[in-house]
KOLLO-269235 format. One line per 4 residues: their letters; for each residue x, y, z of C-alpha. Coordinates in steps of 0.05 Angstrom, whole numbers, plus 32768, in hexadecimal, padded with zeros to 4 digits. Example, Ala and Ser with C-alpha at 12.3 -4.5 7.8 and 13.67 -1.06 7.14 Angstrom:
BEGIN
AS) 80F6,7FA6,809C ~ 8111,7FEB,808F
# end
This chain:
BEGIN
XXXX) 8141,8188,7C2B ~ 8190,819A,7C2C ~ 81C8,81BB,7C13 ~ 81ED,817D,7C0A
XXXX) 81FD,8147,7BDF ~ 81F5,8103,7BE6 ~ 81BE,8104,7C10 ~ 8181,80E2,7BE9
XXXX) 8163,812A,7BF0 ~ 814E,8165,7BC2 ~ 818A,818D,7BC6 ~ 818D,81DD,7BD4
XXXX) 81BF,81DF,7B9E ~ 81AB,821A,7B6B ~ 81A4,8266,7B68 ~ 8179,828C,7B35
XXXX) 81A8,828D,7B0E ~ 81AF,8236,7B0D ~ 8161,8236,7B0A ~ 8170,8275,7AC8
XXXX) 819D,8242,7AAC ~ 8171,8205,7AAC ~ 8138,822D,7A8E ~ 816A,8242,7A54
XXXX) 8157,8202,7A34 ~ 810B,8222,7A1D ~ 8125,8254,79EC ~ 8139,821F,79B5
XXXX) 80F8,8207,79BE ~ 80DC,8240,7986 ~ 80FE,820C,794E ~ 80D8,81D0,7962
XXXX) 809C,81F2,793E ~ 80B3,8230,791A ~ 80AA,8209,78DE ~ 8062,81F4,78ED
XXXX) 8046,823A,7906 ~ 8062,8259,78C1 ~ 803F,822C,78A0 ~ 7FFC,822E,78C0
XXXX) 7FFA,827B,78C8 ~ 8027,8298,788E ~ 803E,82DE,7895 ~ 8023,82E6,78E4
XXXX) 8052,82AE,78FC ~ 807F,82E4,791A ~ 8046,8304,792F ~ 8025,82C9,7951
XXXX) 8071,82B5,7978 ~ 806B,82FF,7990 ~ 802B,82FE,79B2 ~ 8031,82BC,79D3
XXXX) 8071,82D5,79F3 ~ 805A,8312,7A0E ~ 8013,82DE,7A23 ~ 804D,82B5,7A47
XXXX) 8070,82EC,7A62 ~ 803C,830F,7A8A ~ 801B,82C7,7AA6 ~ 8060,82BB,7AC3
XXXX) 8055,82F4,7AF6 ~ 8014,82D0,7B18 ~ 8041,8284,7B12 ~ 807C,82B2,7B30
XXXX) 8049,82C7,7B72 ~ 802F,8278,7B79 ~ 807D,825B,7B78 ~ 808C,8291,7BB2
XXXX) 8058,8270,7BD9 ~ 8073,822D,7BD7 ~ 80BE,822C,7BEA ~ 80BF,81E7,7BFC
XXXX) 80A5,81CD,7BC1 ~ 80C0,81B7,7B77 ~ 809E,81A5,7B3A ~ 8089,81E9,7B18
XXXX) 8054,821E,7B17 ~ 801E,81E4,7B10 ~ 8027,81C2,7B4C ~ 801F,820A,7B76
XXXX) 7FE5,8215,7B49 ~ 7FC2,81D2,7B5B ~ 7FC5,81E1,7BA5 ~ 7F93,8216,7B93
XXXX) 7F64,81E3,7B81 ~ 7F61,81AD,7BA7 ~ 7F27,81CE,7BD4 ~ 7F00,81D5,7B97
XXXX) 7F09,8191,7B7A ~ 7F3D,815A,7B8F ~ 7F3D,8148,7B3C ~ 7F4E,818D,7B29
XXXX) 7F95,8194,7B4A ~ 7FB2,8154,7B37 ~ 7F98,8168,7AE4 ~ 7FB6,81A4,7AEA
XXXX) 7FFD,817C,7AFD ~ 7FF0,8148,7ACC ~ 7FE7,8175,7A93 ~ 801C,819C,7A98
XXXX) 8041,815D,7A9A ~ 802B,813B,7A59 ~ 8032,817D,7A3E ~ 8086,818C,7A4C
XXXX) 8095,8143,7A44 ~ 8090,8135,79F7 ~ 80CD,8165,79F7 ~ 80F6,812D,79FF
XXXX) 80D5,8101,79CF ~ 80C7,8146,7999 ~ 8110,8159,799E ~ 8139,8117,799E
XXXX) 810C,8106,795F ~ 8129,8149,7941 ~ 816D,8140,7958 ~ 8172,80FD,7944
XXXX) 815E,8112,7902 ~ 8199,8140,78FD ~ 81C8,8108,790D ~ 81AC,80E2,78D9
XXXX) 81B5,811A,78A1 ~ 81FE,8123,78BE ~ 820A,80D5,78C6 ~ 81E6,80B6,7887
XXXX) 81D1,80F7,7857 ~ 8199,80E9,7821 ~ 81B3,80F7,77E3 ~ 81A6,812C,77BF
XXXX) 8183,8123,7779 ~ 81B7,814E,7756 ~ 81F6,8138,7774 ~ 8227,810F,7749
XXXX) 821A,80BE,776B ~ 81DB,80CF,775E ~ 81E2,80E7,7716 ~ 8214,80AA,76FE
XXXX) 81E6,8076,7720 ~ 81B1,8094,76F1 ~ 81DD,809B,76BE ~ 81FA,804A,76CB
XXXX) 81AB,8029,76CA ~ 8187,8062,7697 ~ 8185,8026,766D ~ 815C,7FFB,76A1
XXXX) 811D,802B,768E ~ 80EC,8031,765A ~ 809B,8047,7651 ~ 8087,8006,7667
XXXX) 80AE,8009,76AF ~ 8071,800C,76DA ~ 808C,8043,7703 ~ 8098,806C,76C1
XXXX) 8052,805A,76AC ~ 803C,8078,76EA ~ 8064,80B5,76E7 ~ 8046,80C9,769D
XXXX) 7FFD,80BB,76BB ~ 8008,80E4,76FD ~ 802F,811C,76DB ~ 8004,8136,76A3
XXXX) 8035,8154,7665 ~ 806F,8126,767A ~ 8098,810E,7643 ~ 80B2,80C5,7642
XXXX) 80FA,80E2,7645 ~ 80E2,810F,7685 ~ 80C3,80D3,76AF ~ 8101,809F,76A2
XXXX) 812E,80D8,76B9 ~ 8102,80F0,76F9 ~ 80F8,80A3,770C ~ 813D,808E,76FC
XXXX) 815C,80CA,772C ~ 811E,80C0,7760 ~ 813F,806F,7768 ~ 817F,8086,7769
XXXX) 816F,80B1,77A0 ~ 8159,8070,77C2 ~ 818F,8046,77AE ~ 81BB,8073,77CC
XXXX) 8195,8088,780E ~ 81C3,805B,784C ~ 819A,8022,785C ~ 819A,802A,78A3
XXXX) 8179,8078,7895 ~ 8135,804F,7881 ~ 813E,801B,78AB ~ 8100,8004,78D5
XXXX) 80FE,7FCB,78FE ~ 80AF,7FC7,7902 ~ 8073,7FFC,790F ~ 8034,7FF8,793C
XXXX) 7FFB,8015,7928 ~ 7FC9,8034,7965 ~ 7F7F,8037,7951 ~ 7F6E,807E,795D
XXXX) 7FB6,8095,796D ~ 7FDE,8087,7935 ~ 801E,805C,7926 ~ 8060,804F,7953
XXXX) 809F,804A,7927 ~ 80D5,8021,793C ~ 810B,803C,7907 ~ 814D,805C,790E
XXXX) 812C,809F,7927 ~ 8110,807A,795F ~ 815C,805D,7971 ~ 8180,8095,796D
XXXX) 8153,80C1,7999 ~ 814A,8085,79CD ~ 8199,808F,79D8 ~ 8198,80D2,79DD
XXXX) 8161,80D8,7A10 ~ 818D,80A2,7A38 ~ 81CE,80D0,7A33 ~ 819F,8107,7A4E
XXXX) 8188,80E4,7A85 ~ 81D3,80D0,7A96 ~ 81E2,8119,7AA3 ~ 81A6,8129,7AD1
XXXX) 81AE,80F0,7B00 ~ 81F0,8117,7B19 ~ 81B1,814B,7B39 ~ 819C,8189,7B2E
XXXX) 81E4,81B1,7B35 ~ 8201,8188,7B08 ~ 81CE,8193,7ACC ~ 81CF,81DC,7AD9
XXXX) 8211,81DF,7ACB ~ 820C,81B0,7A8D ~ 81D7,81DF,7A76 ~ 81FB,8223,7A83
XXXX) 8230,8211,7A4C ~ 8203,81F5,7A1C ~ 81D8,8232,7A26 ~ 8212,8262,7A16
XXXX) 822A,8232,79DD ~ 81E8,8232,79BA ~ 81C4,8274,79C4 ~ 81FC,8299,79BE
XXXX) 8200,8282,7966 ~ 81B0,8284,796E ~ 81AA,82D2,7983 ~ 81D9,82E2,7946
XXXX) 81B1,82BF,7916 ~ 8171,82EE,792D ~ 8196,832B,7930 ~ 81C7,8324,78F5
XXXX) 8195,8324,78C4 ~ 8177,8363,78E5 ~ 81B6,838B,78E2 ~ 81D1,8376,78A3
XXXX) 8185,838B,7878 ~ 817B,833B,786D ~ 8136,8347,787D ~ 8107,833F,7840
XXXX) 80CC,836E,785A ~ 8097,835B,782F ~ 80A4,8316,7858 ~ 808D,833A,7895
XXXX) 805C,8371,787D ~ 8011,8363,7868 ~ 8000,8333,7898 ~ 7FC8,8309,7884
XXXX) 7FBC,82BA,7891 ~ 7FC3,8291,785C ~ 7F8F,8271,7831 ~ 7F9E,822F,7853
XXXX) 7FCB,820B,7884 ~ 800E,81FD,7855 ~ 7FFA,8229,7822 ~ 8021,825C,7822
XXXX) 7FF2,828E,7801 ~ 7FD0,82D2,781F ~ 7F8D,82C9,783C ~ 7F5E,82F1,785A
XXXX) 7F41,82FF,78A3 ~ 7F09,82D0,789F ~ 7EEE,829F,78CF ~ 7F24,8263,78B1
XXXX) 7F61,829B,78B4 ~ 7F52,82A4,7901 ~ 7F56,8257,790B ~ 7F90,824B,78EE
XXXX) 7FB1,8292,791A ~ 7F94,8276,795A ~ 7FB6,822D,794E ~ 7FF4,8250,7942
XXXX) 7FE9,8270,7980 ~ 7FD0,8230,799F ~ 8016,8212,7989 ~ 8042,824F,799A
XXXX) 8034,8244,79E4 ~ 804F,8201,79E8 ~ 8097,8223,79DF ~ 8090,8270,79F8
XXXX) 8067,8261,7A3C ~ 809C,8235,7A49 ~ 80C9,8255,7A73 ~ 809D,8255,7AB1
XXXX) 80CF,820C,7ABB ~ 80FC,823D,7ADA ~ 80D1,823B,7B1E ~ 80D2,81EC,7B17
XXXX) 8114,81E3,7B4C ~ 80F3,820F,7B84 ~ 810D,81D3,7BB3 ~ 8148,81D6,7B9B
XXXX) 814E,8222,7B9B ~ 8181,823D,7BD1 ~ 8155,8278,7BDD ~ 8117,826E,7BC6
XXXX) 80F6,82A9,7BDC ~ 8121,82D2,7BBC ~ 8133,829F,7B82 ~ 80F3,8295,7B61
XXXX) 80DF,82DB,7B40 ~ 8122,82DC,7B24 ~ 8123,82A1,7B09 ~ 80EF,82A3,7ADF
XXXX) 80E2,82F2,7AD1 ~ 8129,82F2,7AB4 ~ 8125,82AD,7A8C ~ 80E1,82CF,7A68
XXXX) 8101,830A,7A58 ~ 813D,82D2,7A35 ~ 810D,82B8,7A10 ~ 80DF,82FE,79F9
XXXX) 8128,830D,79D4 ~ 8129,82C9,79B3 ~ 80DB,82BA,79AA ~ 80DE,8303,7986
XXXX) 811B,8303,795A ~ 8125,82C0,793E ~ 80DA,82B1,7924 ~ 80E4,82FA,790A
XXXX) 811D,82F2,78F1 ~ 8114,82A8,78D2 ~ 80D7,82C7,78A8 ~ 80F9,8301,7899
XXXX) 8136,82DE,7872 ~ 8101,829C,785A ~ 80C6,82B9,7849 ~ 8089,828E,7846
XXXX) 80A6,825A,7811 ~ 80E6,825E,7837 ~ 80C1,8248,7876 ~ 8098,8213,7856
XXXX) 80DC,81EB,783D ~ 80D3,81A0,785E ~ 8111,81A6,788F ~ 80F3,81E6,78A9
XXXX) 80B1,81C9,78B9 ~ 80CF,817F,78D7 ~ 8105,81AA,78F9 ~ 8144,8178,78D4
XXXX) 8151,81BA,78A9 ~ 8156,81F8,78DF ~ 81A2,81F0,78E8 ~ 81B2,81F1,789E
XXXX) 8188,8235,7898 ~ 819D,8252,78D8 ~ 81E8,8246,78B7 ~ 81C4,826B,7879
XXXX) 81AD,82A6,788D ~ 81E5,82C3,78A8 ~ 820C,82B7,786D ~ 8237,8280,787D
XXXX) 8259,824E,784D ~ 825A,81FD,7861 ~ 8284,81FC,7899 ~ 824D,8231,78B7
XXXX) 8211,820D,78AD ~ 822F,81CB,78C7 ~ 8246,81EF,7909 ~ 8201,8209,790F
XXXX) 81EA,81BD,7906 ~ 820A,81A9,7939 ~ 81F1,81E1,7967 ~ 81AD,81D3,7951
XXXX) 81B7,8181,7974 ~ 81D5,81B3,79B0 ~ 8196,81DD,79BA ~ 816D,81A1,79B5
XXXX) 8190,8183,79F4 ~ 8190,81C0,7A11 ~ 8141,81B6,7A08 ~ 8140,816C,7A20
XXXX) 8162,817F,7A5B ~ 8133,81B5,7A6A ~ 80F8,818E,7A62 ~ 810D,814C,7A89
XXXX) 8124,8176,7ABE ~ 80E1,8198,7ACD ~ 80B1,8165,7AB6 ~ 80D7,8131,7AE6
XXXX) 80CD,8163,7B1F ~ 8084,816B,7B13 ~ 8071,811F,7B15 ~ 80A3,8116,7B57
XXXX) 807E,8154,7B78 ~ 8038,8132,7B65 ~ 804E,80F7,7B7F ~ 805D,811D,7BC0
XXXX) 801D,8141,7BC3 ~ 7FF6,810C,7BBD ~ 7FDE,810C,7B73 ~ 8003,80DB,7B4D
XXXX) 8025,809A,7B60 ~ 804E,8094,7B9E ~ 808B,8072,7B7C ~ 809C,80AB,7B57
XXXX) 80A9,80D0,7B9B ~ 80F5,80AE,7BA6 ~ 8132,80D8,7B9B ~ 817D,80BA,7B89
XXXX) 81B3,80C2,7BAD ~ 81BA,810A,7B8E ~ 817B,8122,7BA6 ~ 8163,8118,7B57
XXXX) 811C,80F7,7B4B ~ 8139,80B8,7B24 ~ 80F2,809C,7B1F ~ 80D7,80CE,7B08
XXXX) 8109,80DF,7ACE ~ 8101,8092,7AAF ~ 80B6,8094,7AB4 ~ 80CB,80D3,7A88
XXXX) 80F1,80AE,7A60 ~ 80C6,806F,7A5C ~ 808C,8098,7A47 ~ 80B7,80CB,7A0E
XXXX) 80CC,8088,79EF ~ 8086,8069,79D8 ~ 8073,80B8,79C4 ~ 80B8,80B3,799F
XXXX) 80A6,8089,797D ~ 806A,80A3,7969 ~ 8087,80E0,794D ~ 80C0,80B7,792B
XXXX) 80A1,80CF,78EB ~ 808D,8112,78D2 ~ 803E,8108,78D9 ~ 8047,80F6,7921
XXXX) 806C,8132,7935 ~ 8037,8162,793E ~ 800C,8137,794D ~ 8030,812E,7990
XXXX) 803A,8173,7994 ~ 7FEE,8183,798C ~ 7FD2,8157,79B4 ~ 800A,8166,79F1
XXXX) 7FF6,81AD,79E4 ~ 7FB3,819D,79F8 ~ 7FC9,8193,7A40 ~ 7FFB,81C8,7A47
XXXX) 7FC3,81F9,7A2D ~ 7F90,81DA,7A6B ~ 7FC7,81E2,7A9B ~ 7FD1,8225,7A8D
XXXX) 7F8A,823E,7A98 ~ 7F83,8214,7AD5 ~ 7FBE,8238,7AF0 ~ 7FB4,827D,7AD7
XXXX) 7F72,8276,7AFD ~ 7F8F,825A,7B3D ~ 7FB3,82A2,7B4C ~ 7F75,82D0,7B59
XXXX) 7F57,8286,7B86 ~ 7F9D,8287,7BA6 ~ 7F90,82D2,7BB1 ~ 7F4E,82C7,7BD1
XXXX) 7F54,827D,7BF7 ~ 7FA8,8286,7C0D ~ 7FAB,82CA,7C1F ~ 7FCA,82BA,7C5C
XXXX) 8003,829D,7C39 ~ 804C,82C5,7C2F ~ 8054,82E1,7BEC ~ 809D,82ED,7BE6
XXXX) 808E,8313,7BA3 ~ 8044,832A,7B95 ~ 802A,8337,7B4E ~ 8002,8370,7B3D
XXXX) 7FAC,8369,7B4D ~ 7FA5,8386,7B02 ~ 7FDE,8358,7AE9 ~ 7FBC,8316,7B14
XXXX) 7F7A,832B,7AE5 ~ 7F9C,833A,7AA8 ~ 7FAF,82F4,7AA7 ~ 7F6D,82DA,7ABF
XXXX) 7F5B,82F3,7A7B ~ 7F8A,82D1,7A58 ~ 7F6B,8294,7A70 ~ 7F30,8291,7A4E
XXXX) 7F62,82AD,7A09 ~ 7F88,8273,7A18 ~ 7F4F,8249,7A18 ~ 7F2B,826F,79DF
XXXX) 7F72,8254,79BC ~ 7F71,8204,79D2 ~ 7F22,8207,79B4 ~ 7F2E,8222,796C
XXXX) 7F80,8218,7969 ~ 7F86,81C7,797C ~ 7F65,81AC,793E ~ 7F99,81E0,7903
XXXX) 7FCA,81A8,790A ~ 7FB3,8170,78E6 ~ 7F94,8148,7914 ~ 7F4F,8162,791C
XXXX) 7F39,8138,7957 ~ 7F78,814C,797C ~ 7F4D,8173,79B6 ~ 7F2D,813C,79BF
XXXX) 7F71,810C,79C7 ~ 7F8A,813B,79F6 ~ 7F56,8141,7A20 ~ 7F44,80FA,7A25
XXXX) 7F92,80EB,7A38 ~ 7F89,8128,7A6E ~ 7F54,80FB,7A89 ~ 7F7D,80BD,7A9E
XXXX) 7F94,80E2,7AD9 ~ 7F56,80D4,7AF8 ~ 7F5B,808D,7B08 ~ 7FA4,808E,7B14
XXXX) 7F98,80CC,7B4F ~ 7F5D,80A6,7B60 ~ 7F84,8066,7B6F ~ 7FBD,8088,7B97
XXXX) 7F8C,80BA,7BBE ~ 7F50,808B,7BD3 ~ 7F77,8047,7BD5 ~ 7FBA,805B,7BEF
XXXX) 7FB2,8097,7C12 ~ 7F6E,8086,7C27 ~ 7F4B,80C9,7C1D ~ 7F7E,80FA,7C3B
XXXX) 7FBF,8123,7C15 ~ 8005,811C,7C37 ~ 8013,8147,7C75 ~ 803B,8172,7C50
XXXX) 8004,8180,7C1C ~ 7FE2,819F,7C50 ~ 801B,81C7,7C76 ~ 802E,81E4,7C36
XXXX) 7FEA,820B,7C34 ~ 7FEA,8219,7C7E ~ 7FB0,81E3,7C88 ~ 7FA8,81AB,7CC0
XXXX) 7FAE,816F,7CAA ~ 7F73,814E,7C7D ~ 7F54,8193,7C81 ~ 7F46,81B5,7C3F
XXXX) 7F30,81FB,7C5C ~ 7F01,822C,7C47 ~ 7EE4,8237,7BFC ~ 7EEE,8283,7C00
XXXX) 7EE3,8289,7BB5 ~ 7E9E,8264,7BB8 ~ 7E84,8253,7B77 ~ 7EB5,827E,7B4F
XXXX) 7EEC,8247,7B38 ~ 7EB3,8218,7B21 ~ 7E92,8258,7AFA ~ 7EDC,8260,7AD3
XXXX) 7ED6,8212,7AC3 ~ 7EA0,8217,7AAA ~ 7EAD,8253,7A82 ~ 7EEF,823B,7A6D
XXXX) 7ECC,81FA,7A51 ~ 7E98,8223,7A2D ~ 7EC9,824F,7A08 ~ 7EEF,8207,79F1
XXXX) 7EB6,81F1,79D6 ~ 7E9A,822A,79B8 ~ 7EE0,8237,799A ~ 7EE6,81F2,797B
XXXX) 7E99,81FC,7963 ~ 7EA5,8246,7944 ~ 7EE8,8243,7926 ~ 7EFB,821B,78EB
XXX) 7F2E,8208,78B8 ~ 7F2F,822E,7871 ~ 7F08,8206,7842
# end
């Protein structure tokens, strides 16, 4: 460890304030799925963003208490959960690490596919079926059609009422659409389809994001100072346009109320009709819950760059109190907002759901003309770097400080020259390019997102747990800031809600055996900590493993909790199961 540069070392390079800055990237993360909630839980999407963030808010104060603990280490609130563990299981620790990996990577992956979609609608537009090429192709090949063209023939059959006149028109304007569309918009090299998984898209989605996820990675390899800075400007660029756009609409009496009053779910996932409160309504509010977390839990990636925090002890609380309370204002007003000025049918619009249309209705509702909704375009590509760089940041951190503890493989342990963990970052990258292209196409995009979910959802009650057995086991151990007792068994609670949510909320996306996907790829970190803890390490953690918790070395010390972490195991299972059993989708 050091203060300077150039050393191959983790650098003491940030203040709160840096560590505020890099966090600044979660907010934008409520439009990677603001589309999708609205449409699984109608009118209580507002409602569902709110609860999650105050849920995230108040588990950040027992993640705050473990990251004061361990000043000397980096990689997030799951790593200084794990440690809390390892007496109790050497499998659980490195799990907990592992899914709160595969749970912040597909960032990358989710948002270049998003951004790159942008580009693409800014680069080489779709036409629109009303705008003039299109109407004088139509009007230069009309001739070309008759009853007997097949595709009119099936337009009459599918399209009961249709006159002759009707289908040459609607299939003569539907080609010219195509006729028109840039080739290199549709273009797809090949696809690979994955029994069980789905398909991997090799198209122009999938090279466009691959770039940007490189030009990312450019910037971090300068270290940790330097993408602080990068993302201080792009915070204050971007969420300065985004906190108008959810108050605006507020102060100006844009807000349609009967969009945000009688709050029922609706009859069905994409309906957009009012349900009821039956057993298929609460499914479809706990998997917007379920999905909510992914974005509004995220902040706790502010306590990812203890290591690289120049006072950690006094650093860490900061840090991350101050980036929730960022992210309550956002997480509250612009879900609130969005569905105040949408409404349902608003909401359900295609490039609300795929995320390719926020910018143009962020421009919208605050009543600007062209030039406004293509500024707030290009912002939109902003806040999704400012995501990206978020994510690879922390996620990179978590697999070098598993490395270093012993859980995952020892290569990932080497810092560059800037004290960054290069290794780390392309595994990152290496792995967010097959998942890009996986969600290269709308059907794979939340199925990424569901199945990543599944991960971040098991970290989280692994570590929520781990404060009261940090309480009990590490007493001895400085607590720079202490949480509450009440608040340390609030979130106990939340635990089991949390898992109450993976168990009915995993399945509302889609992809019912998406539980099952997740937990299955949760599972492959057993033979890869397996490999580097009984073959390499031959039984025994690194030193420093040990020192950290004030233990000798290959010592483990005493099970003061007894048989209490393995009783919330295996209550946390039961209520997943039970969950996925009880709760199910509307007819």
């Amino acid at each position: 460890m050091t203060t300077e540069t150039g050393s191959g070392q983790m650098v003491r390079a940030l203040s709160w304030k840096g560590a505020f800055w890099v966090a600044a990237g979660v907010p934008p993360l409520v439009l990677f799925s603001i589309g999708g909630i609205a449409g699984t839980t109608g009118k209580l999407a507002f409602v569902v963003w709110m609860i999650s963030m105050v849920m995230g808010f108040l588990q950040s104060f027992t993640y705050a208490e473990m990251a004061g603990m361990f000043g000397n280490k980096s990689g997030g609130t799951s790593v200084y959960g794990a440690t809390a563990w390892l007496r109790y299981g050497k499998l659980i620790a490195p799990l907990s690490v592992w899914c709160n990996w595969f749970a912040w990577t597909p960032v990358l992956s989710l948002g270049c596919a998003i951004a790159a979609g942008y580009i693409l609608n800014a680069l080489f537009p779709i036409p629109l079926a009303d705008s003039q090429p299109v109407m004088d192709w139509v009007t230069a090949n009309l001739a070309n059609y008759t009853a007997e063209t097949p595709a009119v023939a099936d337009y009459i059959a599918n399209n009961a009422g249709a006159t002759v006149e009707q289908a040459i028109q609607a299939v003569a304007s539907a080609d010219a659409v195509s006729a028109l569309t840039p080739w290199f918009r549709t273009y797809e090299a090949f696809q690979i389809t994955i029994p069980a998984l789905g398909t991997l898209h090799f198209n122009t989605t999938f090279l466009i994001g691959v770039i940007l996820m490189l030009l990312i990675l450019a910037i971090q390899e300068k270290g940790i100072a330097n993408t602080a800075s990068a993302q201080k400007w792009l915070a204050i660029i971007v969420l300065t346009p985004l906190l108008l756009v959810g108050l605006v609409p507020i102060l100006t009496g844009a807000i349609d109320w009967m969009n945000v009053t009688n709050l029922v779910p609706p009859t069905a996932a994409y309906s957009g009709v009012d349900g009821a409160w039956n057993i298929g309504g609460w499914t479809l509010f706990l998997g917007g819950l379920y999905v909510a977390a992914w974005s509004t839990y995220g902040f706790e990636t502010a306590v990812c760059y203890t290591r690289e925090l120049k006072d950690p002890k006094r650093d860490t609380f900061r840090a991350i109190f101050y980036s929730g309370l960022l992210c309550m204002v956002f997480f509250f007003l612009i879900p609130f907002s969005f569905q105040g000025v949408l409404g349902q049918e608003g909401m359900l619009a295609t490039g609300i759901v795929d995320g390719t249309g926020v910018g143009e209705a962020l421009g919208n509702m605050i009543g600007g003309g062209p030039v406004i909704t293509q500024i707030f375009v290009i912002l939109m590509i902003m806040a999704l770097f400012l995501a990206i760089m978020t994510a690879m940041a922390g996620s990179s951190r978590t697999l070098y400080q598993g490395s270093r503890d012993g859980w995952l493989p020892r290569y990932l342990s080497k810092l560059n020259e800037h004290g960054v963990p290069r290794r780390a970052m392309w595994t990152d990258v290496a792995f967010n390019i097959f998942l890009l292209a996986l969600a290269s196409d709308a059907a794979g995009y939340f199925y990424v997102l569901a199945i990543s979910n599944v991960g971040y959802i098991l970290f989280n009650f692994l570590n929520l747990n781990a404060g009261w057995i940090h309480r009990i086991d590490n007493a001895h151990m400085e607590r720079p800031w202490k949480a509450p007792a009440a608040l340390i068994g609030l979130n106990t609670i939340l635990a089991f809600a949390n898992a109450l949510f993976l168990g009915a909320g995993a399945k509302v996306w889609g992809y019912e055996n998406a539980l099952w996907a997740g937990l299955i790829f949760a599972s492959f970190i057993f033979p890869v900590f397996w490999y580097r803890h009984y073959v390499v390490d031959k039984g025994k953690f690194p030193k420093e493993a040990y020192e950290d918790l004030g233990l000798a070395y290959g010592e483990m010390g005493e099970r003061k909790a007894g048989f209490l972490p393995y009783l919330a195991l295996i209550a946390g299972a039961a209520v997943v199961l039970w969950a996925n059993w009880f709760f199910v989708l509307p007819a």
